[in-house]
C-alpha positions as CSV (number, residue, x, y, z in Angstrom):
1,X,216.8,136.2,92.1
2,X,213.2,136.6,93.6
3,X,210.4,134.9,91.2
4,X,208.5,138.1,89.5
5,X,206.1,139.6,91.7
6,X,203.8,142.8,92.5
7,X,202.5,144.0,96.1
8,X,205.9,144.0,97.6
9,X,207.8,146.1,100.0
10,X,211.0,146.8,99.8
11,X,213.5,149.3,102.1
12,X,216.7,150.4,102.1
13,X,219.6,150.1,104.9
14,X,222.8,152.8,103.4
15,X,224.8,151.6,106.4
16,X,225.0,148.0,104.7
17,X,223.7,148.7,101.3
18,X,221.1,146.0,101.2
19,X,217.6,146.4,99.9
20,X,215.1,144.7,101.9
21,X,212.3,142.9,99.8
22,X,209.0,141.0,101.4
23,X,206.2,139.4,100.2
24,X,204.3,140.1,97.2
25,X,202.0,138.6,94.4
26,X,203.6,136.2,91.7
27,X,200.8,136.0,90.1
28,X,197.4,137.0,89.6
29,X,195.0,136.7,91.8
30,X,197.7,134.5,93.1
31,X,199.4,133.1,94.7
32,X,201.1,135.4,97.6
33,X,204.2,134.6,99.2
34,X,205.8,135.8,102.0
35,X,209.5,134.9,101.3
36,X,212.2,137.7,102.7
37,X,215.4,138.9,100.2
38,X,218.3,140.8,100.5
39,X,219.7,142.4,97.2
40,X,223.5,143.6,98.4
41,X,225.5,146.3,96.6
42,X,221.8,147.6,94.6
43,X,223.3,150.9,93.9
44,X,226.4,148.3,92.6
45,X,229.0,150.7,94.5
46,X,231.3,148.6,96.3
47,X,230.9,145.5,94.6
48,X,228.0,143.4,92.1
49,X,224.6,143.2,93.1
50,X,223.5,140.1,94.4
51,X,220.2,138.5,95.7
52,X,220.1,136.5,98.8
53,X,217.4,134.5,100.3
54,X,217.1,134.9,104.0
55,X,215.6,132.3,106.0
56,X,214.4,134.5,109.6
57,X,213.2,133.0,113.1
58,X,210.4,133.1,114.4
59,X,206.8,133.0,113.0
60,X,206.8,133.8,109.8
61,X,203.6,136.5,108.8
62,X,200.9,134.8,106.6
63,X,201.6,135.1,102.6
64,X,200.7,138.8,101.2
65,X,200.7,141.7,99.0
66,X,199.4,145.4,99.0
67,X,200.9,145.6,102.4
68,X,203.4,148.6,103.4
69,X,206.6,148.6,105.3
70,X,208.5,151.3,107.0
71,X,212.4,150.7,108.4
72,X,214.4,152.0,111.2
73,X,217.8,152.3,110.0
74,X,218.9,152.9,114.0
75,X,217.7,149.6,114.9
76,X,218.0,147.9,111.9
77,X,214.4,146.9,112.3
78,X,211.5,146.7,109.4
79,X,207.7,147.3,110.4
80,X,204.9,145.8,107.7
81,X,201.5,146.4,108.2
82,X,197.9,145.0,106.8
83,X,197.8,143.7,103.1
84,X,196.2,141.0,101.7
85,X,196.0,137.4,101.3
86,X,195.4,136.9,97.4
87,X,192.2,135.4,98.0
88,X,190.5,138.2,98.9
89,X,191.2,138.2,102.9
90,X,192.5,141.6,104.2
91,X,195.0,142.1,107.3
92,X,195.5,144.5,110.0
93,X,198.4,142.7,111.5
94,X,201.6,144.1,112.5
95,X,204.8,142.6,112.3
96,X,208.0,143.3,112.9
97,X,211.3,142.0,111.5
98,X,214.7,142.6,114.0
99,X,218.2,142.2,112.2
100,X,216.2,143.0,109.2
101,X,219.0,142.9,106.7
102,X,220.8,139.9,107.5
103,X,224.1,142.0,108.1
104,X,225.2,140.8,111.1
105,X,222.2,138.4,112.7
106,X,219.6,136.5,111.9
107,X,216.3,138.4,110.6
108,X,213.7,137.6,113.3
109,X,209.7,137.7,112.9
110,X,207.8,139.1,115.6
111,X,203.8,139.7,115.8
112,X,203.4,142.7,117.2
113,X,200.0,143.1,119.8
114,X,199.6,147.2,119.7
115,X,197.8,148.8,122.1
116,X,194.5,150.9,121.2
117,X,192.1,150.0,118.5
118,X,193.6,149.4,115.0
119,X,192.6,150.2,111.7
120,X,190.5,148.7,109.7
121,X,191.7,145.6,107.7
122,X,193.4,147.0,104.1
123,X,195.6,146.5,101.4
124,X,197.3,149.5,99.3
125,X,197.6,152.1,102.3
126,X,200.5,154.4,102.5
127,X,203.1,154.2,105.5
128,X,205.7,156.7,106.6
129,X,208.0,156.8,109.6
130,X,209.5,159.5,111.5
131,X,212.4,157.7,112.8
132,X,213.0,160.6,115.9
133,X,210.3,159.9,117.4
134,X,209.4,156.0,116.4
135,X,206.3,157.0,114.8
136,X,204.5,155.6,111.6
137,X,201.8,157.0,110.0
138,X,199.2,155.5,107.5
139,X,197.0,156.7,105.3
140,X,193.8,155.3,103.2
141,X,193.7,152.0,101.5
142,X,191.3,150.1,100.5
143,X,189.5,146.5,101.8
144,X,185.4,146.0,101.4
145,X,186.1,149.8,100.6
146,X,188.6,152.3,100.2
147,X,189.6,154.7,103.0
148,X,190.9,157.9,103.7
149,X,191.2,157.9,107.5
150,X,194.8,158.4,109.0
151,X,196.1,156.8,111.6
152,X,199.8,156.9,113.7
153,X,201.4,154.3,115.7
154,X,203.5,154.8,118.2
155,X,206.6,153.1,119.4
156,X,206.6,151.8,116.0
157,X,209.1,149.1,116.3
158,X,208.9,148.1,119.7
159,X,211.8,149.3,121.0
160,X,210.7,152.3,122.7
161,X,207.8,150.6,124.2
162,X,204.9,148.9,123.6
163,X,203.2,150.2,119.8
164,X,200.1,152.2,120.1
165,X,197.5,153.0,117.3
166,X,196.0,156.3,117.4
167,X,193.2,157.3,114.7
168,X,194.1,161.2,113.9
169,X,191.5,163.4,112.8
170,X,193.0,166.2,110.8
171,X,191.7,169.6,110.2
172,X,191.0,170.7,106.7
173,X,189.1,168.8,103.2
174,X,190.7,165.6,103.2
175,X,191.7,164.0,100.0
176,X,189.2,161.3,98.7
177,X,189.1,158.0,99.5
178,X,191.6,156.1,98.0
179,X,194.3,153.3,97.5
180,X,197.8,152.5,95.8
181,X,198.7,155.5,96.4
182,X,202.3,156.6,97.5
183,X,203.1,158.7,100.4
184,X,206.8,160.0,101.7
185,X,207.9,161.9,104.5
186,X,209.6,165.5,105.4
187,X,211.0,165.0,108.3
188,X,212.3,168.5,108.3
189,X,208.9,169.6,108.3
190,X,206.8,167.4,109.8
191,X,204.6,166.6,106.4
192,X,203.6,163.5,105.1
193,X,203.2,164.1,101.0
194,X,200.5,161.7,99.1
195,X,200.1,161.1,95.3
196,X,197.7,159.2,93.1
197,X,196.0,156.1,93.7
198,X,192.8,154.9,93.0
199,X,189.3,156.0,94.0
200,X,187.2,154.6,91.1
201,X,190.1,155.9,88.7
202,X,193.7,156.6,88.9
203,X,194.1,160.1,90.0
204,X,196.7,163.1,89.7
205,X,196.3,164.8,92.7
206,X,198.7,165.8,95.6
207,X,198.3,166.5,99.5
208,X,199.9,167.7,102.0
209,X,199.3,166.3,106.0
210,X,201.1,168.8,108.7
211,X,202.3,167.3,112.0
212,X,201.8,164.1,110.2
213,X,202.9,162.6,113.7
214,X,199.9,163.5,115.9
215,X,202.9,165.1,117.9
216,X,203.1,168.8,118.8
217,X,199.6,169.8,116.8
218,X,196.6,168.5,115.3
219,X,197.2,166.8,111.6
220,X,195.5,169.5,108.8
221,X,195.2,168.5,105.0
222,X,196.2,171.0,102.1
223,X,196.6,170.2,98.9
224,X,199.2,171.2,97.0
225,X,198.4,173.1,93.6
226,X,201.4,172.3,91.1
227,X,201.9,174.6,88.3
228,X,201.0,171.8,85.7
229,X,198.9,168.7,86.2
230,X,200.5,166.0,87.7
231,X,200.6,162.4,86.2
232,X,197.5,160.0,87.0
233,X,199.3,156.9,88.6
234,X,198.2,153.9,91.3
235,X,200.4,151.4,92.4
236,X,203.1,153.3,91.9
237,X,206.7,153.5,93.8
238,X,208.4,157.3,95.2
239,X,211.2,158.3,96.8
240,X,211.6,161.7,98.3
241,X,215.0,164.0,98.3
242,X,215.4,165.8,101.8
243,X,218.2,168.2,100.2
244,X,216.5,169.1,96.7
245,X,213.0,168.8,98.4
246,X,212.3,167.1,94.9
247,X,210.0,163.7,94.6
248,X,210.3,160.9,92.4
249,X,207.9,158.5,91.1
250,X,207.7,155.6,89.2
251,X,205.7,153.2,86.9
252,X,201.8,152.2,88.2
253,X,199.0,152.3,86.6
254,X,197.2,155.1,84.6
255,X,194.2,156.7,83.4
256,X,195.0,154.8,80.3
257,X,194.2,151.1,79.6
258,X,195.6,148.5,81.9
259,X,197.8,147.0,79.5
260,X,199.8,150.5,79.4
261,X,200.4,150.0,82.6
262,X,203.1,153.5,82.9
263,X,207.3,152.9,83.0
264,X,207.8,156.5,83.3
265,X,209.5,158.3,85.5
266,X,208.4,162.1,87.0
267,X,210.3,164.5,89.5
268,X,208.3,167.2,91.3
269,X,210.3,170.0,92.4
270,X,209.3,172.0,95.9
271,X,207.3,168.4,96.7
272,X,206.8,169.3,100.7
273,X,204.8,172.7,99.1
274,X,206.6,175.0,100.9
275,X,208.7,176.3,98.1
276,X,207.0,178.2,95.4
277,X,206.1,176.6,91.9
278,X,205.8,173.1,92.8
279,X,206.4,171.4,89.0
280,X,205.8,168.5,87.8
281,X,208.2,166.9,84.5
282,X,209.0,164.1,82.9
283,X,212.2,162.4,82.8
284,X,213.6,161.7,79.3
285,X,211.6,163.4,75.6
286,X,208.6,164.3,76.4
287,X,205.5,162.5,73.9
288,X,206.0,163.5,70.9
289,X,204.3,162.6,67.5
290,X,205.9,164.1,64.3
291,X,209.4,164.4,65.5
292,X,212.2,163.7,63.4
293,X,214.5,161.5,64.2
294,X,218.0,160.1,62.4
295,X,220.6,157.2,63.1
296,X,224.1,157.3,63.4
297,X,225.3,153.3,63.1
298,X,228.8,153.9,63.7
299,X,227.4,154.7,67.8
300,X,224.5,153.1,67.5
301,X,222.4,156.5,68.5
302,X,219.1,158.3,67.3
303,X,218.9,162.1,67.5
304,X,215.7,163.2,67.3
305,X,214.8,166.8,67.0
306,X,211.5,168.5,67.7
307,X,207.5,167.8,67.5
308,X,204.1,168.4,68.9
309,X,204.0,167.0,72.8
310,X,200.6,165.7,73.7
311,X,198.5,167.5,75.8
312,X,196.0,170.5,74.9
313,X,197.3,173.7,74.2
314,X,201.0,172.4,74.7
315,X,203.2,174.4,72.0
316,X,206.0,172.5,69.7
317,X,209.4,171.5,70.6
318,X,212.7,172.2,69.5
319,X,214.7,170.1,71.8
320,X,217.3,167.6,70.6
321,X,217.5,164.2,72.8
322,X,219.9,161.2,71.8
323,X,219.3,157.6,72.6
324,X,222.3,156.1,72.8
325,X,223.0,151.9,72.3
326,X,219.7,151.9,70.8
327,X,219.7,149.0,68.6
328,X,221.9,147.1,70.8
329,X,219.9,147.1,73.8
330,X,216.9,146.3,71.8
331,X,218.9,142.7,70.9
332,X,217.1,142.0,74.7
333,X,213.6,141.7,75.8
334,X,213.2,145.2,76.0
335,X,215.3,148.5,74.9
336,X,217.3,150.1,77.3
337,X,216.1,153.5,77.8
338,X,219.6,155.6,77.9
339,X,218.3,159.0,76.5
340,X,220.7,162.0,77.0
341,X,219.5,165.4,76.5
342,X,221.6,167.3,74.1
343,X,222.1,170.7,74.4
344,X,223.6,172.0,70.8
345,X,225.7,175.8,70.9
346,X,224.2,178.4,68.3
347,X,220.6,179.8,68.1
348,X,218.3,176.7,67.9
349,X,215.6,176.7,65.5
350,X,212.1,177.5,66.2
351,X,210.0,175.1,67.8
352,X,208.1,172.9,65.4
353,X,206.8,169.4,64.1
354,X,205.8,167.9,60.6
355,X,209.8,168.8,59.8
356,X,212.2,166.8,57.9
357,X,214.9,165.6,59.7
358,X,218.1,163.7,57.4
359,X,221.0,162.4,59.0
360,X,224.4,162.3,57.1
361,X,226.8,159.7,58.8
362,X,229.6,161.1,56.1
363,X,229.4,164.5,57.9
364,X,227.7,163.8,61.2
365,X,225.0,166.3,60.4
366,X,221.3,166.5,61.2
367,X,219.4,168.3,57.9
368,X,216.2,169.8,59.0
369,X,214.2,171.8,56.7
370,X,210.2,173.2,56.9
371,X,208.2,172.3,59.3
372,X,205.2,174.5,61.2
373,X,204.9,176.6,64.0
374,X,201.1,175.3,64.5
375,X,198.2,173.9,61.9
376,X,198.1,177.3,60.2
377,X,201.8,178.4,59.9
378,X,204.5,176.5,58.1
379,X,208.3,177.3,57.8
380,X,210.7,176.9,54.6
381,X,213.9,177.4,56.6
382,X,217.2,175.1,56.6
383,X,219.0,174.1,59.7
384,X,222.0,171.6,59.7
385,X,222.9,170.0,63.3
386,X,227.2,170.2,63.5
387,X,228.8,167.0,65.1
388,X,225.4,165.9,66.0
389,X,226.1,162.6,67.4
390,X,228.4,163.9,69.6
391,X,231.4,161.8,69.0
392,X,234.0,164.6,67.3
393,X,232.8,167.8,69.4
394,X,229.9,170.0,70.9
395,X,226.5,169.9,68.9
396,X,226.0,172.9,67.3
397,X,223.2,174.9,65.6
398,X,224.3,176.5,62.3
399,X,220.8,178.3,60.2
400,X,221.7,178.0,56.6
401,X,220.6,180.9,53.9
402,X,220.5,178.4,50.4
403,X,220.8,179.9,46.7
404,X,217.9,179.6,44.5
405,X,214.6,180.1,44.9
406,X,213.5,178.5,47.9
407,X,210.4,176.1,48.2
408,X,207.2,177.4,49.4
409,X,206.7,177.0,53.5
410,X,205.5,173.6,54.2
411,X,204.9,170.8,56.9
412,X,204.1,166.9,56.6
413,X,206.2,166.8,53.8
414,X,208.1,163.9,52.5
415,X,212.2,163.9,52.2
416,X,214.9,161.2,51.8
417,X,218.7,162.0,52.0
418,X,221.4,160.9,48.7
419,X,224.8,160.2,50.6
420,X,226.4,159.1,47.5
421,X,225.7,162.6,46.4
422,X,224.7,164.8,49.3
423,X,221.0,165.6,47.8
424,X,218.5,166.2,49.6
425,X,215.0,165.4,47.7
426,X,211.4,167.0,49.5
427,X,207.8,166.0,47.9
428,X,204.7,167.4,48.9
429,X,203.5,168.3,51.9
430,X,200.7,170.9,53.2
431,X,200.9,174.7,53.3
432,X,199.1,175.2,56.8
433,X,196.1,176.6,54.6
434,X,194.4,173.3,53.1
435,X,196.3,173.3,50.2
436,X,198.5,170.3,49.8
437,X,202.1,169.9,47.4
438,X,202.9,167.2,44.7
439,X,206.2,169.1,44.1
440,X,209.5,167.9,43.8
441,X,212.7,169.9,45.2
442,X,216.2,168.6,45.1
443,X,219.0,170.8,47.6
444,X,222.6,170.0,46.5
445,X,225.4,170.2,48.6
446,X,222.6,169.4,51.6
447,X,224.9,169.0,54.5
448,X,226.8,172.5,54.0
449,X,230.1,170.8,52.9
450,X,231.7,171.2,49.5
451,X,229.6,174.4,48.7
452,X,226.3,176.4,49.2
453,X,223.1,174.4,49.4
454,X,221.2,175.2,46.7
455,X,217.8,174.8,45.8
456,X,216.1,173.4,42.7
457,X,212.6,172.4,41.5
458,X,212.6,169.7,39.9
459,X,209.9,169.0,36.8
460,X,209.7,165.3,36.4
461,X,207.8,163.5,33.2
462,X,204.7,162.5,33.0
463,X,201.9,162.3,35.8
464,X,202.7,162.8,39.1
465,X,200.9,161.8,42.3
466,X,198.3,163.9,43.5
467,X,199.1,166.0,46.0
468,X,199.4,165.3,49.7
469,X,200.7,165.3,53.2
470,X,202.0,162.5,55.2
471,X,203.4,160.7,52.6
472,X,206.2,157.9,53.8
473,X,209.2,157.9,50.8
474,X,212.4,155.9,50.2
475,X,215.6,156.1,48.5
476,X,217.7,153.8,46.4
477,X,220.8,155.5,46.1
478,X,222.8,153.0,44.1
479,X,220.0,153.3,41.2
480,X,218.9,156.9,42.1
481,X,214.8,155.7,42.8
482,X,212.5,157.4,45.1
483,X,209.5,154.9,46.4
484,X,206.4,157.4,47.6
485,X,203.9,155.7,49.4
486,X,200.3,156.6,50.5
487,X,199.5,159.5,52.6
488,X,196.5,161.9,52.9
489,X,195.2,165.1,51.2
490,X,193.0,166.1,55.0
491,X,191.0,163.1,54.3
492,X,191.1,159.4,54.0
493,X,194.6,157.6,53.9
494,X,196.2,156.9,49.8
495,X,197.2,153.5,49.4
496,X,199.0,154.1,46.0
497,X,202.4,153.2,45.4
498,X,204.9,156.1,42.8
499,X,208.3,155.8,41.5
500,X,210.6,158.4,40.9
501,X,213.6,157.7,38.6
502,X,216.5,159.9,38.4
503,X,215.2,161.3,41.9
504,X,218.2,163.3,42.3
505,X,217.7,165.4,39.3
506,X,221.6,164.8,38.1
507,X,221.4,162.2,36.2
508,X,218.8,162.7,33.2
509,X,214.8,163.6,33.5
510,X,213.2,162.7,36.5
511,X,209.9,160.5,35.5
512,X,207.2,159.3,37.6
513,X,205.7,156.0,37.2
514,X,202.7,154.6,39.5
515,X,203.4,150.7,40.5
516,X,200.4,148.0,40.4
517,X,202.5,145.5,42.7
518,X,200.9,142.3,42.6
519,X,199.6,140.5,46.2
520,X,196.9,141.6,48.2
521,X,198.0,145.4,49.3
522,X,197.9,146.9,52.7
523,X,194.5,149.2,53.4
524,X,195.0,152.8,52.7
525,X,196.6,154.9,55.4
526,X,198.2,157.9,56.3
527,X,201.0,159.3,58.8
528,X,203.0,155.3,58.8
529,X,206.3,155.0,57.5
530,X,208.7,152.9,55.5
531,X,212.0,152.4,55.5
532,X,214.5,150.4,52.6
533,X,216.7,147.3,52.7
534,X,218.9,148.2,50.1
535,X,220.7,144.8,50.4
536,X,217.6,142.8,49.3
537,X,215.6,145.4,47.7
538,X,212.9,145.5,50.2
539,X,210.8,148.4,51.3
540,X,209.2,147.3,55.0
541,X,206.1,149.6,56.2
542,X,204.6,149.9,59.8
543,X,201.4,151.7,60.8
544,X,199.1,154.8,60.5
545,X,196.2,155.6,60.7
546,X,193.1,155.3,58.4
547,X,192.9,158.4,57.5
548,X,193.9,162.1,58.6
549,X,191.3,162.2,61.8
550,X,190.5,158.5,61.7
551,X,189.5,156.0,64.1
552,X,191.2,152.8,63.0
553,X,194.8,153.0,64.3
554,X,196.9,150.4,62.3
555,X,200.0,148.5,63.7
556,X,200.6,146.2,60.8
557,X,203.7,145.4,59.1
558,X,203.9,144.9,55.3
559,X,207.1,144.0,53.1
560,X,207.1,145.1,49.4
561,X,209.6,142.9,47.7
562,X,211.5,143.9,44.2
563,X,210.6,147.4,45.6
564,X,212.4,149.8,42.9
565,X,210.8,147.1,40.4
566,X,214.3,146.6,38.7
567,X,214.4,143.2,39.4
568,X,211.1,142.0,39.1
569,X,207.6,143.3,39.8
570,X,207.0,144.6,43.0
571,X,204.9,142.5,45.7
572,X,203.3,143.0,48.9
573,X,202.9,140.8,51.5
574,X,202.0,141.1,55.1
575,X,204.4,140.3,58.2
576,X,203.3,137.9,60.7
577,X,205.5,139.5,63.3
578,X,205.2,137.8,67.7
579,X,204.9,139.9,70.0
580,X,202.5,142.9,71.0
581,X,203.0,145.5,67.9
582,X,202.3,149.2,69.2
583,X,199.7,151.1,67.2
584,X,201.5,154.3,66.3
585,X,200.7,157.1,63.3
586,X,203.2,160.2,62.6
587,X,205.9,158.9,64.4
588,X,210.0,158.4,63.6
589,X,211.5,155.2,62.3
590,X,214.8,154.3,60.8
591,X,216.5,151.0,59.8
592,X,219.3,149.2,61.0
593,X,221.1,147.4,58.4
594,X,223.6,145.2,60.6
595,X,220.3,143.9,62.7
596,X,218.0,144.2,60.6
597,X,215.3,145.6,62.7
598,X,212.9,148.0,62.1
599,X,213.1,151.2,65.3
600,X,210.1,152.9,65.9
601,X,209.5,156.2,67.8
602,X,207.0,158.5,69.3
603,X,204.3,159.2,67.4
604,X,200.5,159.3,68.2
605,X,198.7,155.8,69.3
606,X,195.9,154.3,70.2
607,X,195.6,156.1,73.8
608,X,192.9,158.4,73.9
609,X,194.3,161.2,77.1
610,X,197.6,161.3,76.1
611,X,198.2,160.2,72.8
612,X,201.7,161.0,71.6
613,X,203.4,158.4,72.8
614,X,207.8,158.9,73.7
615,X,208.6,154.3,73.6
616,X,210.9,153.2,71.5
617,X,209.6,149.6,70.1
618,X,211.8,147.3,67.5
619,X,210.8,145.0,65.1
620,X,213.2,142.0,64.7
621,X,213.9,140.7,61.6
622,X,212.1,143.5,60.0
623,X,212.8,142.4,56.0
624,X,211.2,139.3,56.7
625,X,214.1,136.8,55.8
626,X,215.7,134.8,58.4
């Protein structure tokens, strides 16, 4: 396959099903290349994709990224324009490649001398073609300075005659100067659409340019007001849908750090403007910090339900998405993203976040319980997710009414799952009105099978934990021991360690007991979680945040060893984990037994515009032993 690269163009011939790829940067600020590949079958219909390097006559252009290409599929001919060098040189060539595929003939380089004056030398300009009439248009990019003149060329490939540049001046405001943007074409209508790019930051806006072929009226700019913002990208890729009239874009940069350089993908419905409520959305969950989320090993698959999307104003969710082959695809470089939106029969819950969220493989149900509407109203209601991984029948929505008296309305509460026993166990939590829990309720017959849920509080010996929100818990159900870990009561992070004995409440007097592990603990925190090895009695945390509207975002792992204390005094000690670790607080994490790896989810970060963050990251050989 092609060397790794940026700044290249690549096209697409249907007829052969070849992608076209040129040039590029394989590294930065160099070097360039300007090497020509063919990858056959790409949609993998009618055979494997496969690379090819093509070797073309004649005079091969000069080495270069940033540069944009348009194709012909009539002529089977490829048209590149400008770019630059890698060392700081810009073009304003024009080539243009015959055969361009490699179906049939050899590919064959020709330098193009167009009549009229050109545009200036550039990198990062958009291209469109309007393939009736053999006309390309560019617009903006950026050289000593960025651009955002427009300009067409006729007779494009040279077939129809000798190519002509033409500097268009259209009516209307024109959209800043700008480059890596992305532009695509409605031929329909006679509109070139541009996104993004960069003009001293990434920017979100979209315009419209009529009669984007100089032919049959004078060019006007409009922009086109979507009924939400759309993403900020540059040097992004998009591809346009003649029959939905819906635009695709993907990856670039953001108004976020360079190293969260965006893998996301958005659709905009009505993209050529002339439809009404032009919409921008995001393909898969949206961000989301606390979700809930549970894992079904038997096929490999997280459900996660609900949480607060980032943005201003945005209200919670109470959509259910399933990533499906999630731990095996993580056994590569990087998880597969295979997310499936679930859409379960019944009366959903109301939206919310700060939920629990248990999964029971025995029953292949999703417990949810609590939760809030917003800061200042908290639920107390029960909702079990039917067949929620999928596998034995249609998700389904049941609302459960429990016996007993039912636990005050809470959020950010704390709650592990007994299989052995079908228990569920809640702690703490806040009642939307700055008070915080340090209660224990148990719920028998959790998952709605083998009788009516029922709620009890429990009243466990001696002193409990103060009380608190964002606490991270878990369970050892073979010797019935609930670990509570840190957490916040609306200020600073806890970084105390509680065990519960006879969590369950069935098998004697609950009893607290706070541990003093030895080994130099992790700094207090609030909003990470933790998750058990049950196999090696080993409870692994991962992140949070120093406190409940704290600065210092934590991405460290710890591992607590002997961590029900049964087998020896408990002991932290800090992972030295490779790789990059995300910085996340109040987001989803389970573990997987078989790999041991630690799967983290959503969650807030580091990021300041858009915090919550929708990756899923894994940490390999999260127990610590080889």
């Amino acid at each position: 396959p092609p060397h790794d690269r940026f700044g290249h163009t690549a096209v697409y011939n249907r007829a052969s099903n070849r992608m076209i790829v040129f040039g590029g940067g394989t590294g930065f600020p160099g070097p360039c290349v300007n090497e020509l590949w063919t990858l056959t079958n790409p949609n993998s219909v009618g055979g494997t994709a496969t690379w090819s390097l093509l070797t073309p006559a004649g005079t091969l252009p000069p080495v270069r990224e940033g540069h944009t290409a348009v194709y012909d599929s009539s002529t089977n001919t490829m048209v590149i324009f400008g770019g630059t060098d890698c060392t700081g040189n810009y073009y304003n060539d024009l080539w243009i490649l015959s055969n361009a595929d490699g179906s049939t003939r050899t590919p064959t380089w020709n330098q193009a001398q167009p009549l009229g004056t050109p545009p200036s030398a550039r990198s990062q300009s958009a291209a469109i073609y309007d393939s009736v009439d053999h006309v390309m248009t560019i617009f903006g990019g950026g050289g000593t300075s960025k651009t955002n003149d427009v300009w067409t060329l006729s007779n494009a490939t040279g077939t129809t005659g000798t190519p002509t540049w033409t500097q268009q001046f259209p009516s209307g405001t024109a959209p800043a100067a700008r480059s890596g943007h992305v532009a695509f074409y409605d031929a329909a209508n006679n509109q070139m659409v541009i996104h993004g790019g960069m003009g001293g930051s990434s920017r979100n806006d979209t315009w419209i340019l009529s009669d984007a072929n100089g032919i049959g009226g004078n060019p006007a700019w409009t922009q086109l007001v979507s009924t939400d913002p759309g993403p900020y990208r540059a040097s992004h890729a998009a591809i346009y849908d003649p029959v939905s009239k819906k635009a695709v874009i993907f990856g670039g940069t953001s108004q976020l750090p360079v190293t969260y350089t965006d893998d996301h993908v958005f659709a905009l419905t009505n993209a050529n403007g002339l439809g009404s409520g032009s919409t921008w959305s995001q393909y898969g969950p949206a961000p989301r910090s606390h979700p809930s989320a549970g894992y079904d090993a038997v096929s490999d698959q997280m459900i996660v339900f609900g949480g607060q999307p980032a943005g201003a104003g945005l209200s919670p969710l109470n959509d259910v998405w399933a990533e499906v082959g999630v731990v095996a695809s993580g056994q590569a470089s990087l998880v597969g993203m295979n997310w499936v939106q679930v859409f379960p029969s019944g009366t959903p819950p109301a939206p919310r976040f700060g939920q629990s969220g248990l999964y029971d493989s025995n029953s292949d149900r999703m417990i949810i319980f609590g939760g809030g509407t917003s800061t200042t109203s908290c639920l107390n209601d029960l909702w079990l997710l039917d067949d929620a991984n999928s596998a034995n029948g249609a998700p389904a929505w049941l609302s459960i009414t429990a016996s007993g008296k039912i636990p005050p309305a809470r959020m950010d509460h704390a709650a592990a799952y007994d299989p052995l026993r079908n228990v569920l166990i809640v702690f703490g939590g806040t009642n939307c009105s700055s008070g915080y829990f340090q209660d224990v309720w148990v719920l028998t017959n959790a998952n709605g099978e083998g009788g009516t849920p029922t709620w009890t509080k429990l009243n466990p010996a001696n002193t409990p934990p103060a009380a608190r929100e964002n606490a991270s818990v878990i369970y050892d159900s073979v010797n019935n021991v609930l670990l509570l870990y840190a957490g916040d009561a609306g200020g600073a992070g806890f970084s105390d360690l509680w065990a519960l004995s006879n969590a369950n409440g069935q098998a004697g007097t609950p009893r607290w007991r706070q541990f003093a592990p030895t080994g130099t603990p992790p700094n207090g925190r609030t909003g990470q979680s933790t998750v058990y090895d049950a196999a090696n009695n080993r409870m692994i945390m991962y992140g949070g945040i120093n406190a409940i509207n704290g600065t210092r975002f934590l991405w460290d792992s710890w591992i607590l060893t002997n961590a029900n204390s049964l087998g020896g005094t408990p002991a932290w000690s800090s992972e030295k984990a490779t790789g990059t670790a995300p910085e996340r607080y109040f987001h989803s994490a389970f573990y997987s037994v078989s790999k041991n790896d630690l799967v983290v989810f959503g969650g807030d970060s580091q990021i300041g515009q858009y915090p919550a963050d929708d990756h899923i990251f894994i940490l390999s050989t999260a127990n610590g032993l080889k």
